[in-house]
LOPA-28277 format. One record per residue (C-alpha): residue number from 1; x, y, z. Coordinates in pm, 1 decimal. Example, Ala and Ser with C-alpha at 12.3 -4.5 7.8 and 13.67 -1.06 7.14 Angstrom:
REM LOPA-28277
[1 [1230.0 -450.0 780.0]]
[2 [1367.0 -106.0 714.0]]
//
This chain:
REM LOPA-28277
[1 [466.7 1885.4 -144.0]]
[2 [293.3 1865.6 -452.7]]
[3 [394.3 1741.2 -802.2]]
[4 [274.3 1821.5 -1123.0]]
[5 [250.4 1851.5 -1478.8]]
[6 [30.0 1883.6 -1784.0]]
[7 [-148.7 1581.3 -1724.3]]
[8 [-119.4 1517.8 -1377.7]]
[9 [-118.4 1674.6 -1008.7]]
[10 [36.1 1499.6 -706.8]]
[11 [12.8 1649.5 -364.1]]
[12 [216.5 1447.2 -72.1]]
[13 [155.7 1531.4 241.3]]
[14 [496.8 1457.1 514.9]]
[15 [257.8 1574.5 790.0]]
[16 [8.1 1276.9 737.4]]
[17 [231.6 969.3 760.0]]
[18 [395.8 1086.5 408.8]]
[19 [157.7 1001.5 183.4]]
[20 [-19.2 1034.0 -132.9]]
[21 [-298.5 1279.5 -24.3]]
[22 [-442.3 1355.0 -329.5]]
[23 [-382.1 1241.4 -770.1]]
[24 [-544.2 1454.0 -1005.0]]
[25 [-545.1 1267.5 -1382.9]]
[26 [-684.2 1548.4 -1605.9]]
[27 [-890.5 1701.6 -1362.1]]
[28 [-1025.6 1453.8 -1232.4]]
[29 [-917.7 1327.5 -807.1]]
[30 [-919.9 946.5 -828.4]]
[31 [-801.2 879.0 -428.9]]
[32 [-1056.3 920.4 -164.6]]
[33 [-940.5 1256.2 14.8]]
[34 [-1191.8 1300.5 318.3]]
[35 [-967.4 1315.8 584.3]]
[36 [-1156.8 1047.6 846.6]]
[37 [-950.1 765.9 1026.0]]
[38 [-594.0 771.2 948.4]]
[39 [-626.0 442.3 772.8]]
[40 [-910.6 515.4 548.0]]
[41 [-777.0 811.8 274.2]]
[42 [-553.2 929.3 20.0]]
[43 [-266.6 636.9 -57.9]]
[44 [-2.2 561.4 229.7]]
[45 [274.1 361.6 292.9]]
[46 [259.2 33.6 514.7]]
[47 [584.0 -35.3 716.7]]
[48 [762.9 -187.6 845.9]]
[49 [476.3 -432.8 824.9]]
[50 [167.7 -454.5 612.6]]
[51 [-213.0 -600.4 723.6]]
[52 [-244.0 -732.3 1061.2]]
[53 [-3.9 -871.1 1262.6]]
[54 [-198.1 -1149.3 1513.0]]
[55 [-253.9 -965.7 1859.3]]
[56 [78.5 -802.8 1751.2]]
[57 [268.6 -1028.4 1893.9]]
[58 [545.3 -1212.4 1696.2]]
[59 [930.9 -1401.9 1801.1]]
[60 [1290.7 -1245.0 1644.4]]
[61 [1608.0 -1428.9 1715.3]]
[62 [1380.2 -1637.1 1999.1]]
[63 [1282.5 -1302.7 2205.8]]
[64 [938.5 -1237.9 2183.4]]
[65 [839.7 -898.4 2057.3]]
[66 [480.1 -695.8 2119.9]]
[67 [350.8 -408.8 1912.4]]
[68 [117.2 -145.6 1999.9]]
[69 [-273.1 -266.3 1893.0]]
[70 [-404.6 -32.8 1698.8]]
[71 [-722.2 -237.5 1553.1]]
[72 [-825.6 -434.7 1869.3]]
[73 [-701.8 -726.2 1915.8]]
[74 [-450.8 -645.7 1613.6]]
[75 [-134.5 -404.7 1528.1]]
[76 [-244.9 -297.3 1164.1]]
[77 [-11.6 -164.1 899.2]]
[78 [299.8 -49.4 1068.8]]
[79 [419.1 270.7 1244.8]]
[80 [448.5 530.2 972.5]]
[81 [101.4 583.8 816.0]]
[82 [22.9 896.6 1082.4]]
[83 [366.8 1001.7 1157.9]]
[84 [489.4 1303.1 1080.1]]
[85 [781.3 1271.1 784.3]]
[86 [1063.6 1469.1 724.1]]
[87 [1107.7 1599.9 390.6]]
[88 [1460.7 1589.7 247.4]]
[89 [1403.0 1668.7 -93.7]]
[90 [1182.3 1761.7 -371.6]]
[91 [1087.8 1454.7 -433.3]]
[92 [1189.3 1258.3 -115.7]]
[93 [1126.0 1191.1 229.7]]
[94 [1255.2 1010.7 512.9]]
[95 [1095.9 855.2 899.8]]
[96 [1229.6 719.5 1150.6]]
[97 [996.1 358.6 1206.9]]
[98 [975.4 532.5 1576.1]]
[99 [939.1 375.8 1918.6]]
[100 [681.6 117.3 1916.1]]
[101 [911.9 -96.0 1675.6]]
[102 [1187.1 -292.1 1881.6]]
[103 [1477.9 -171.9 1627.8]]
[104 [1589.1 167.3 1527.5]]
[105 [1550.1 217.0 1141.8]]
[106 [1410.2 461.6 910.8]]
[107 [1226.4 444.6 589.9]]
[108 [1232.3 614.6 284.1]]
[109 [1037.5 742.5 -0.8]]
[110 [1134.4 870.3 -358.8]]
[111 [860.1 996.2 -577.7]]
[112 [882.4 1045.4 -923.9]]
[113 [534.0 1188.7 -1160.7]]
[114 [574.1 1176.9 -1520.4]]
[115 [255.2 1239.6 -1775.1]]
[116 [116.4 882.6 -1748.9]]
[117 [287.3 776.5 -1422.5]]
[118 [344.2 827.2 -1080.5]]
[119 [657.0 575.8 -923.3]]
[120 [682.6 547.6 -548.9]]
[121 [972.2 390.2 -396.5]]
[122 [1026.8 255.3 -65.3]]
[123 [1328.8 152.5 91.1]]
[124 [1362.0 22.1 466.8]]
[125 [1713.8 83.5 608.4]]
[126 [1810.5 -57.8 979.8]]
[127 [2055.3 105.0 1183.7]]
[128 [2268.0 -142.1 1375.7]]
[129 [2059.0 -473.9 1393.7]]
[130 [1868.9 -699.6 1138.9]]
[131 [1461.4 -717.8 1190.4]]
[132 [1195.5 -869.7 971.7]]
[133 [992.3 -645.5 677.3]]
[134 [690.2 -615.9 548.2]]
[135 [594.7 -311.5 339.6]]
[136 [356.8 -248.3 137.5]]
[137 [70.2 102.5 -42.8]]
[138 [-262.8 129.2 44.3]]
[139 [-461.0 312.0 -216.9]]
[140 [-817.7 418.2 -182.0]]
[141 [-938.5 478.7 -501.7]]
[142 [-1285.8 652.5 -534.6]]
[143 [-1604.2 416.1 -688.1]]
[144 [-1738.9 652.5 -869.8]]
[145 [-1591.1 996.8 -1040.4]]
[146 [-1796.4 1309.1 -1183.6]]
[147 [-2077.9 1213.7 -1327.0]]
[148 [-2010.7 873.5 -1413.7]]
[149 [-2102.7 479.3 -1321.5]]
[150 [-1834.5 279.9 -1063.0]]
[151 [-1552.8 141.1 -1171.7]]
[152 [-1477.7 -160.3 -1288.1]]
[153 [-1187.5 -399.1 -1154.1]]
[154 [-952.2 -628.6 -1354.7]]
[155 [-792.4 -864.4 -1148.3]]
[156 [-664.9 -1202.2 -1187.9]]
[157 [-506.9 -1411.3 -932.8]]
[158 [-442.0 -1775.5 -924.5]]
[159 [-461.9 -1808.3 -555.4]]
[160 [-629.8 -1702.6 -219.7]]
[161 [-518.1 -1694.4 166.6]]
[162 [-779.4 -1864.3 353.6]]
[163 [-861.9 -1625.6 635.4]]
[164 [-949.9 -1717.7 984.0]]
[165 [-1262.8 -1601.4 1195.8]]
[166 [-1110.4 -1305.6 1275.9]]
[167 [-968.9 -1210.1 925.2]]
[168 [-627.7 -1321.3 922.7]]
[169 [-433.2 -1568.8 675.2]]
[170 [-413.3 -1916.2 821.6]]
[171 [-133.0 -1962.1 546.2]]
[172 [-329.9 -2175.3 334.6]]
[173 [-393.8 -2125.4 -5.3]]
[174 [-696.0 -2181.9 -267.0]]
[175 [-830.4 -2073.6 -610.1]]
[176 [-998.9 -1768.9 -537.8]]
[177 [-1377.7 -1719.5 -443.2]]
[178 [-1595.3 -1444.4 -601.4]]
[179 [-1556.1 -1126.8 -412.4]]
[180 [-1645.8 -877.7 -244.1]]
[181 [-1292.3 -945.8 -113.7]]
[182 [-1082.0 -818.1 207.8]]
[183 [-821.4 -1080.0 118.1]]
[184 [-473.9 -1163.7 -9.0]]
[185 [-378.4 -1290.2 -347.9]]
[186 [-81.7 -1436.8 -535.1]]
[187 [-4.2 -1520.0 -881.1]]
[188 [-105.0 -1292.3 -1060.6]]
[189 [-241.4 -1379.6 -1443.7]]
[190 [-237.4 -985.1 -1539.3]]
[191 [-152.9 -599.6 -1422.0]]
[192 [-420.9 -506.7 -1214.1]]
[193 [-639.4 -244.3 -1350.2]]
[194 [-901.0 -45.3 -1229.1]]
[195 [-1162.2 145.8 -1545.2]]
[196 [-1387.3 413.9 -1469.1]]
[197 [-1694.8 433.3 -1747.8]]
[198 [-1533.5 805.4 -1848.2]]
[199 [-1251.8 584.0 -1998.3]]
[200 [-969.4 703.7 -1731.7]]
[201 [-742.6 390.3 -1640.1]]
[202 [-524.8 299.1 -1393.3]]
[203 [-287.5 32.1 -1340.4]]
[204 [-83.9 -70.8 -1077.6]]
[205 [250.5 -266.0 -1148.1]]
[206 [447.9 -348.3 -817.0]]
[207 [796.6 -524.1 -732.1]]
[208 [538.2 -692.6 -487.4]]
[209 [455.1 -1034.9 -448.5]]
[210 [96.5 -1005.3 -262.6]]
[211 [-192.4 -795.2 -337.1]]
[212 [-461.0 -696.4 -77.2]]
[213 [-805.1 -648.8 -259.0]]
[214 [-1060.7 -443.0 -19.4]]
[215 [-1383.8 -358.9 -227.4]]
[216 [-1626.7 -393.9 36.2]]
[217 [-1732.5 -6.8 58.4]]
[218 [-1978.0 121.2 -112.6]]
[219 [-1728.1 465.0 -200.2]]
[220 [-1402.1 272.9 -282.9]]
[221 [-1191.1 -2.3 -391.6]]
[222 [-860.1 -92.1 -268.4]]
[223 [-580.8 -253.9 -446.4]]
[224 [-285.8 -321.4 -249.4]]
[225 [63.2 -446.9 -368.5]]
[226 [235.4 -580.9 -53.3]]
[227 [603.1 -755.9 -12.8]]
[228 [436.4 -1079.7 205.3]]
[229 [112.5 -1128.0 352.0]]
[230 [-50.8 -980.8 665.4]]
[231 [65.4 -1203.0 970.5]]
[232 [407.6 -1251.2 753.5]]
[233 [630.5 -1206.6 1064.1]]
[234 [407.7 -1557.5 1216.9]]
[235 [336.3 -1724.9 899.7]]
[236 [648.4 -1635.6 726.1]]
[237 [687.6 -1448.8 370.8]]
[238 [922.9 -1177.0 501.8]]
[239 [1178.4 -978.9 410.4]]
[240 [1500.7 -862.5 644.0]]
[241 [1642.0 -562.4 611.3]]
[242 [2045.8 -569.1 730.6]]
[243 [2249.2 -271.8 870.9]]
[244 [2427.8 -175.1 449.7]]
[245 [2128.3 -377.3 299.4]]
[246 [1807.6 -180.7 320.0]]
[247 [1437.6 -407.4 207.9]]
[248 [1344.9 -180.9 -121.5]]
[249 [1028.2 -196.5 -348.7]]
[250 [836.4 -15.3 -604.2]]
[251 [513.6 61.6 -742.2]]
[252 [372.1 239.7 -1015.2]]
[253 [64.9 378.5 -1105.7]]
[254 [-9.8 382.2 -1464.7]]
[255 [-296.1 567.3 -1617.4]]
[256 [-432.9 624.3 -1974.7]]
[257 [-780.1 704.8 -2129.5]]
[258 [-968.8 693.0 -2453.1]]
[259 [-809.4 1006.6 -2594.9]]
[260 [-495.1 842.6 -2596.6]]
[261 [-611.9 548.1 -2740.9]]
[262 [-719.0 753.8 -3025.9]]
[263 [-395.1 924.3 -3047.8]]
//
């Protein structure tokens, strides 16, 4: 599937866990498109949980529950992110969350490109019984673009989830530390925005509470908008989605650049 227009070029790929394979912004690919671990390209949806779920293991309605572990000792980032979607429109597509989650459901995307944005909805519909959401985008945006220096990242959060020693929240939280990060933040003071020194800008604006920040590579930076934290279903911070009442967010990706600031 791909989407474009004078400014922009959007290609979505339904075979690859439905998601944002590659964004052109005049030219220029900002998403890292090598095609390596399923987890590690392009920009894809996270559901029906986001992050890492504790030795996937978690309790609904008292019955205990155990996902498949996909990051040893962990279940990471739902059930969707290497499925194969079905498309159902031009600009939509639909999966079913599959057999490794206890509860039938499906979830849903709706893509829309315009010049200076690309919105992505998600919406998380269960069939017959109510279960517990997370969802959440995982961008890779590239470091570095043609011929230019890495980019810079604006972001602003009042507070931190202390991580464990093995990476996940403990549910406490604390004024941020100075990154590299491969954390969760809240509180937001600002959009977050990502500048390359060519003068391309992105930011992303999100109907999300919690943003993962993962800037440890040397090739890219990841800035995550995410409806709770990783380990919600344990620590709480979850949303349920309701047989008539589907668990729906947004996010956008806004761009600009110093021609239109000239305009």
């Amino acid at each position: 599937m791909i989407l474009s227009n004078e400014r922009a070029r959007a290609v979505l790929d339904p075979q690859c866990g439905g998601r944002l394979a590659s964004l052109q912004i005049g030219g220029e690919e900002v998403l890292v498109t090598q095609r390596g671990s399923d987890t590690q390209w392009g920009c894809y949806p996270m559901v029906p949980w986001a992050g890492r779920v504790r030795s996937g293991r978690f309790e609904w309605n008292a019955q205990a529950q155990q996902l498949p572990i996909n990051l040893p000792p962990h279940a990471l980032h739902g059930t969707v992110f290497a499925a194969q979607w079905e498309v159902t429109g031009d600009t939509t597509m639909r999966c079913q969350l599959g057999p490794s989650w206890p509860w039938p459901a499906e979830v849903q995307s709706i893509f829309e490109l315009h010049e200076s944005e690309l919105v992505w909805r998600l919406q998380v519909h269960a069939d017959d019984a109510a279960f517990p959401v997370v969802l959440g985008w995982h961008p890779w945006f590239r470091r570095t673009l043609r011929g230019g220096g890495p980019v810079q990242l604006s972001f602003e959060p009042q507070q931190m989830y202390v991580r464990d020693e093995v990476g996940i929240p403990t549910g406490e939280q604390v004024p941020p530390t100075v990154g590299p990060w491969d954390d969760c933040f809240t509180q937001l003071k600002s959009t977050p925005r990502l500048t390359w020194p060519s003068g391309l800008s992105i930011e992303l604006h999100s109907s999300c509470t919690h943003w993962v920040v993962y800037d440890e590579p040397d090739h890219a930076v990841c800035v995550e908008p995410q409806s709770g934290p990783p380990d919600a279903f344990n620590l709480g911070g979850y949303e349920v989605a309701r047989p008539g009442q589907p668990v729906c967010h947004t996010m956008r990706m806004r761009w600009s650049s110093r021609e239109d600031a000239l305009r």
